[in-house]
N, C-alpha and C positions, 0 to 999 in steps of 0.2 A: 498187885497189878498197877503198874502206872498206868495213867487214863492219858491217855494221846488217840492221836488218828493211827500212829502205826498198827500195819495187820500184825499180829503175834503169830509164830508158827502153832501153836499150840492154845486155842481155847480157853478162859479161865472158867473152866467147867463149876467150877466151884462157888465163884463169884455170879455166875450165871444162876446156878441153881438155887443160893439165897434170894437173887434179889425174884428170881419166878415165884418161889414160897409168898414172897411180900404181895406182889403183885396178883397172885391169885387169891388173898386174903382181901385185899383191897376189891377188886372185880365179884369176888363171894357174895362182898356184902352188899354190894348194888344190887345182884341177881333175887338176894333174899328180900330186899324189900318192895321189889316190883309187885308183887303177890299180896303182899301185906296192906298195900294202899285203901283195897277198899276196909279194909278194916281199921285204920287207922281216922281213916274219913267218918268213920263211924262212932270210935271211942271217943274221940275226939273233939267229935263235931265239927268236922268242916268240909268246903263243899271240892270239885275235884280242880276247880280252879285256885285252891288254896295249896290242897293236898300235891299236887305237882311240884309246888315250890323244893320238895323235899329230892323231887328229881332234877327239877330246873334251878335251885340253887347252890344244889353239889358243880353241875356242869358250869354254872357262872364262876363259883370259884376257880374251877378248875383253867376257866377261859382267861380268868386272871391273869393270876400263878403261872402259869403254863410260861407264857412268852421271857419268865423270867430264868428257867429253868435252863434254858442254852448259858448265859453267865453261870449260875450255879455248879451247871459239869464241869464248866473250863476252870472256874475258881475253887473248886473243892472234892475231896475224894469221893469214892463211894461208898465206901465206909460212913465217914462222917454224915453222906447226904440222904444215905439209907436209915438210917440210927434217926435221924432226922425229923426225916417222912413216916416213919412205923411210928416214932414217940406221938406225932403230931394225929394219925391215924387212929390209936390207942385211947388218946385222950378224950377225943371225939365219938368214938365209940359208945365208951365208959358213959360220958354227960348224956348223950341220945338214949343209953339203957335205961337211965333213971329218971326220964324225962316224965310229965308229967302235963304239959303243957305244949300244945305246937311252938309257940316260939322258942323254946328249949330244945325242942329235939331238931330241930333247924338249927339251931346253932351249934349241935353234937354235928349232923350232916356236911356243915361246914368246915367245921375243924377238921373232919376226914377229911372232906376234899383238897382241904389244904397239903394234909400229906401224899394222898392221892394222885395231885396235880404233878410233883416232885417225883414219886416210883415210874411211872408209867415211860416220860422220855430217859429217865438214868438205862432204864433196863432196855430199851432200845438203841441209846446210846451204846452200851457196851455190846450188845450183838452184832451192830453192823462194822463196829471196830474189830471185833474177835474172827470175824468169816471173814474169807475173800468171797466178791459178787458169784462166781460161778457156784457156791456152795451157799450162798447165803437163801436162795431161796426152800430148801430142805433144812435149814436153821431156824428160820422164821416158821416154819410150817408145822417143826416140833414146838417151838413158842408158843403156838396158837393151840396145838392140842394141850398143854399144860394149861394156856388159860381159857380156854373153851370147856374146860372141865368144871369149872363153875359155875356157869348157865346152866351144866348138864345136871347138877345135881343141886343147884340152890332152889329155882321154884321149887321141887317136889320136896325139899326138906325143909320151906318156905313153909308150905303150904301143913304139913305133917307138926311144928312147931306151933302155930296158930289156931290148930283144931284143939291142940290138949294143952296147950301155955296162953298167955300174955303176948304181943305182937313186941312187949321189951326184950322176951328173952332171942328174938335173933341178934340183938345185940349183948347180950349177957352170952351167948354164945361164940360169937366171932372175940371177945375182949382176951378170955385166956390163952387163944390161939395167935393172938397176935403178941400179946407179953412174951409166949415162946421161942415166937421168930426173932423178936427182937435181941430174948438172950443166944441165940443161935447168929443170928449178925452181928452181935458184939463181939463173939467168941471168935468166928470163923473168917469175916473180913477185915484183913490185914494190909488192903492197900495203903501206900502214901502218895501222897501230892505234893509234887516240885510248887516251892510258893510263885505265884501267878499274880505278874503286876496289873489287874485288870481292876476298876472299879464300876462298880455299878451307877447307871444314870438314872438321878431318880424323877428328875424331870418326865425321861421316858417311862418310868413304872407307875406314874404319876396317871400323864396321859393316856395309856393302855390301860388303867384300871378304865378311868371314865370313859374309854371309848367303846369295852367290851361291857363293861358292866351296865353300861347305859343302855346298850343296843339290847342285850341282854335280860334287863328289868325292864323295860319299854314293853317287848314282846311277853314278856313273862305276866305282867300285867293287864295288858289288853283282854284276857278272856273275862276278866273279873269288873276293870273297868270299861272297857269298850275300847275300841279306835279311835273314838272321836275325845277322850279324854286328853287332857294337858300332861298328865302324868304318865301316860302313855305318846305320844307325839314330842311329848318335849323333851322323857328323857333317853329316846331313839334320836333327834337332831343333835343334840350334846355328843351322845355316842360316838355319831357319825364324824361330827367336827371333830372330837378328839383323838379320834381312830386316822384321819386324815394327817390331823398334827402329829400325832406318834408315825405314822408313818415316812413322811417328811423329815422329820427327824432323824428318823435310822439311819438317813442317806446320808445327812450330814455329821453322823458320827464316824470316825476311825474304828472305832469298837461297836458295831450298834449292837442292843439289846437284843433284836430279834431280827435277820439278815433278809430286807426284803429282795434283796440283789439275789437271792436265790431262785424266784419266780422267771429270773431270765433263762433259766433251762427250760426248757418246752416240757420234756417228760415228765419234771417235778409238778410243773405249772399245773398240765392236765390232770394229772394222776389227783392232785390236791384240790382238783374243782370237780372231779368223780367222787373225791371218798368224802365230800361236803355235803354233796344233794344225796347219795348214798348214804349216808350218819342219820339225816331227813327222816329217809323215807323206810328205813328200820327202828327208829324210835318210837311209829307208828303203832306197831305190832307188839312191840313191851310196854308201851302205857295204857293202849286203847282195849287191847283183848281181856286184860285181867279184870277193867270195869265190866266188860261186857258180858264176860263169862260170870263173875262173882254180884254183881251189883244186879243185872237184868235177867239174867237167864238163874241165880242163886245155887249156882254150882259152889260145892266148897271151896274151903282153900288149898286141901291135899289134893283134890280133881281138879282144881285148875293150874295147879303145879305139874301134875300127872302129863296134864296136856301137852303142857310145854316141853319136859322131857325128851320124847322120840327126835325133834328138834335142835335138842341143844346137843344133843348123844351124834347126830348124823354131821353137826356144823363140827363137832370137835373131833370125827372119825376125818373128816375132810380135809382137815389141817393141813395134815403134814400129805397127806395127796396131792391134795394141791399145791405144798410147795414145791414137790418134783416136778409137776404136770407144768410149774412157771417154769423150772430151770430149763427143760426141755422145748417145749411151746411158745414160750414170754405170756406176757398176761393179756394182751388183745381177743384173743379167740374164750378164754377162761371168764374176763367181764362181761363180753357181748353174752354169752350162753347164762352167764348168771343172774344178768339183769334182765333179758327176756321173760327168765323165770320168776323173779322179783314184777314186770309189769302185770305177769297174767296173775300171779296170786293177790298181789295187790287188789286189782280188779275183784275178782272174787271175794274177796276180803269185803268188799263196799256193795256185797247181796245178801247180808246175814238176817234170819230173821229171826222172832220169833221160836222157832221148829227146826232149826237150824241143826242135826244132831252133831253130838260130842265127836264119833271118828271123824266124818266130813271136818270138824273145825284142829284135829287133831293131823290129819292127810295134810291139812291146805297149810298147816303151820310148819313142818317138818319140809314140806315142798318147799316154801319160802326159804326156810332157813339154808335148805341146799344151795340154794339159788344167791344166798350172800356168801358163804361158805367160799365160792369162786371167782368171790369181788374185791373184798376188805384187800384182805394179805397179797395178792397178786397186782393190784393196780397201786397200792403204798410201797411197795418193793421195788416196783419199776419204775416211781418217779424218786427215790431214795437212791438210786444203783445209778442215775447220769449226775452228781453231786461229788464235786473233790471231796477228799475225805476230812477234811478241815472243816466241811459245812455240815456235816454229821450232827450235831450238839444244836443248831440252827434249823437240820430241815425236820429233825424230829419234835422240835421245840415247836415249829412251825405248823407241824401235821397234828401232833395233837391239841394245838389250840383251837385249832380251825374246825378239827371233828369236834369238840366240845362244842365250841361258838352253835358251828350249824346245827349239831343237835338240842341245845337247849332252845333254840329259834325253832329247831322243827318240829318239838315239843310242846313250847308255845303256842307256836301259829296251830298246829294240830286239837290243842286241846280247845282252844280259842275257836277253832270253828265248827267242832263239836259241841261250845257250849249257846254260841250264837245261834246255830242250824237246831237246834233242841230246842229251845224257846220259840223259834220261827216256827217248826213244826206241832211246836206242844199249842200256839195259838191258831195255826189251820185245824188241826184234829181235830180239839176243842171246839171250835164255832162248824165245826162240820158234823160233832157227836149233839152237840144242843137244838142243831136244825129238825132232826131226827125223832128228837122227844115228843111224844105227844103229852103229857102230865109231868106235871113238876117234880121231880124227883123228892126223896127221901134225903135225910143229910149221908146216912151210910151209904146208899147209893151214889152219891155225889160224893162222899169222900173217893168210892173203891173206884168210880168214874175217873177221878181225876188223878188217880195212881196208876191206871192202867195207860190213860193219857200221859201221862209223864215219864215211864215207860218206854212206851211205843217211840216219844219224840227222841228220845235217850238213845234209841240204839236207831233211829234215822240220820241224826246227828253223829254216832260213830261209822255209819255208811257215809255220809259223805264226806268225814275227814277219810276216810280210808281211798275216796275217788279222787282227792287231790291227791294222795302218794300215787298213784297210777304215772299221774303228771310230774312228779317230782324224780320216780325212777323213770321214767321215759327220758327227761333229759337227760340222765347221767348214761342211759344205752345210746344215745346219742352220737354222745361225746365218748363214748369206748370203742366205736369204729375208726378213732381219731389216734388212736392207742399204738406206740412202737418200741418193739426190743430196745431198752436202753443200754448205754456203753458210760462208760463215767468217763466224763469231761477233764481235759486237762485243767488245771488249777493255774489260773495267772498268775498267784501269788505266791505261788509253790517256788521253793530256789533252786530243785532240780529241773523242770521244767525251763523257766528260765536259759539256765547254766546250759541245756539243750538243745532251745533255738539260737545261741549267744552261738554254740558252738556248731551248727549246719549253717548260720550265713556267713562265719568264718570260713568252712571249708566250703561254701560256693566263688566265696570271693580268692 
């Protein structure tokens, strides 16, 4: 397949269905390790402000990487940038298996996400070039149940791996699966690429490191060191500034890096400031519940997998429903209905206690996940579909950096005020169980005192990060009543287009 903007009569089904394989290997293995964290926190020894990094520093990669990946498609096949991405995913793998130490398996986390960063826009890339808009939303809807299929089945195989193995062998099990793909995309894609006089700016890749990566480890940092830290405040102002100067820049490129001139479509704009505070306010519910189920409540890891299940089975039966119910309806009526649903469980989300039983947390999590099911893929599609078809490689380039950005921010801020709100609460309990006392305790009673106390603040702290997502999905239902059928935009740069008006005010004149 040549990789251009032209529509193909005919689908490269072929080329489609590698890079899915890749792709759902790469999303697998995120799903498996959501499960694994309390146990990692454990062998390990570190606390959950540490153990995040291993989520929050996959997405900073990715936040990277990402913006560079619009040059990548234009400059190289998919062949070559899939081969690429699996080696780099592969190798990452492998070092995380045999890690032995947190800083090693973070830097295994890293190397995947490097290639991670690379699969995710190529294979969206090549979908919205292979469909025309009227068919692309029942394309993307099969996309999603292909990779909804790994949520569906990673926690509970997550969780089934950890009971009778080592928390290494999810990664000694993802490794020979993805050496297969790989000789499977060596064999089977056969595209080339016309040489493309295009060079990379590194000034801009320069500046976009420091501006995501900063805003990025600032946030990332804050639950361990506080807000009021320098390392925290100072490498968020750097960010800032260089995310402003890469920005700046793009405009003044002929070729920019990452095309902020896209933002000027409304539907894109919106759609990309919906699926921001949406990335948010779903990252909530895969970091926070597995502490809460496994660390507070000492549910296993194969039942806290179980849980998740019904869930991830109803988001990946939704897929491709939902992608007809867009092509027919548009995604206005689909967001509003799904985030409604997303506010109220949220809510409920942030009354867990104690007593809390397994189906009640099993119901309210499958209800969520319906309720994004008819958010993600409908509002990304409808600001994707008013985009000439040149800006393809830029507005996915765009969309997944920003869902990364905002989720490793909403990860952050999330765990951060779960870890703050747990200390605050762990010293009202505390000075409220001591008031109480009439005789001095015992040490074993004051040990098991101050467990139960820590505890208690534990999952106070996961109710109120759970009450800011209330606040984080409300705005984004907000802004989906704002939401309109898109049409793709003429292309000013296009030379048929041109040639078009050249030739209607000839024939008025």
């Amino acid at each position: 397949m040549e990789q251009s903007n032209k529509q193909t009569n005919r689908p490269p089904y072929g080329i489609i269905a590698v890079l899915m394989i890749g792709a759902f290997i790469a999303v697998l293995n995120n799903t498996l390790l959501n499960i694994a964290l309390p146990s990692i926190m454990k062998d390990l020894k570190v606390e959950p402000s540490t153990v995040q990094w291993l989520t929050t520093g996959f997405m900073l990669v990715n936040g990277v990487l990402i913006p560079v990946t619009a040059f990548l498609i234009q400059k190289y096949s998919v062949r070559q940038l899939f081969l690429a991405a699996m080696g780099l995913f592969t190798i990452g793998t492998v070092l995380a298996g045999f890690a032995h130490a947190f800083p090693l398996l973070l830097a295994g986390r890293m190397i995947q996400a490097s290639g991670s960063a690379i699969m995710m826009p190529l294979l969206m890339n090549v979908m919205l070039t292979s469909f025309p808009i009227e068919k692309r939303g029942a394309a993307m809807g099969v996309f999603g149940l292909v990779i909804m299929f790994a949520p569906a089945t990673g926690p509970t195989l997550s969780g089934w791996i950890i009971e009778h193995y080592d928390w290494r062998m999810l990664f000694h099990f993802v490794t020979p699966i993805a050496i297969l793909v790989i000789f499977i995309g060596f064999f089977m894609l056969k595209d080339k690429k016309d040489k493309v006089d295009i060079r990379l700016d590194f000034l801009s890749v320069l500046l976009s490191s420091l501006g995501f990566g900063g805003i990025l480890y600032g946030f990332s940092s804050a639950g361990k060191e506080g807000w009021d830290s320098p390392q925290v405040y100072g490498t968020i102002a750097i960010g800032v500034v260089s995310l402003l100067a890469f920005i700046l820049r793009q405009f003044k490129l002929e070729r920019p890096m990452l095309n902020f001139s896209i933002y000027k479509y409304p539907a894109f704009a919106l759609s990309s400031a919906i699926s921001m505070v949406v990335t948010m306010a779903m990252f909530s519910g895969m970091l926070l519940l597995p502490i809460y189920v496994q660390t507070i409540r000492g549910i296993s890891p194969l039942d806290a997998g179980l849980m998740l299940l019904p869930g991830a089975i109803i988001m990946a039966i939704m897929m491709p429903i939902t992608g007809r119910l867009f092509d027919k309806f548009g995604g206005r009526l689909l967001a509003i209905i799904g985030l409604a649903i997303t506010v109220i469980t949220s809510y409920l989300f942030s009354k867990l206690t104690l007593e809390t039983t397994y189906l009640h947390l099993i119901l309210l999590y499958t209800l969520r996940m319906f309720g994004f099911s008819m958010v993600n893929m409908p509002v990304t599609t409808n600001g994707l579909n008013q985009l000439p078809a040149r800006f393809y490689p830029h507005g996915t380039a765009m969309n997944n950096t920003m869902q990364q950005v905002s989720g490793a921010i909403g990860t952050a801020l999330l765990v951060t005020i779960m870890s703050n709100r747990a200390k605050t609460h762990a010293t009202e309990i505390g000075a409220a169980a001591m008031k109480h006392l009439t005789k001095q305790p015992t040490p074993q009673v004051l040990a098991e005192m101050k467990q139960q106390i820590m505890m208690k603040a534990m999952l106070e702290g996961i109710n109120d990060a759970f009450y800011v997502t209330v606040f984080i999905a409300g705005l984004a239902l907000l802004l989906s009543f704002f939401i309109k059928r898109a049409k793709q935009a003429e292309d000013p740069g296009d030379t048929q287009t041109i040639s078009k008006k050249v030739t209607g005010k000839l024939a008025e004149n």
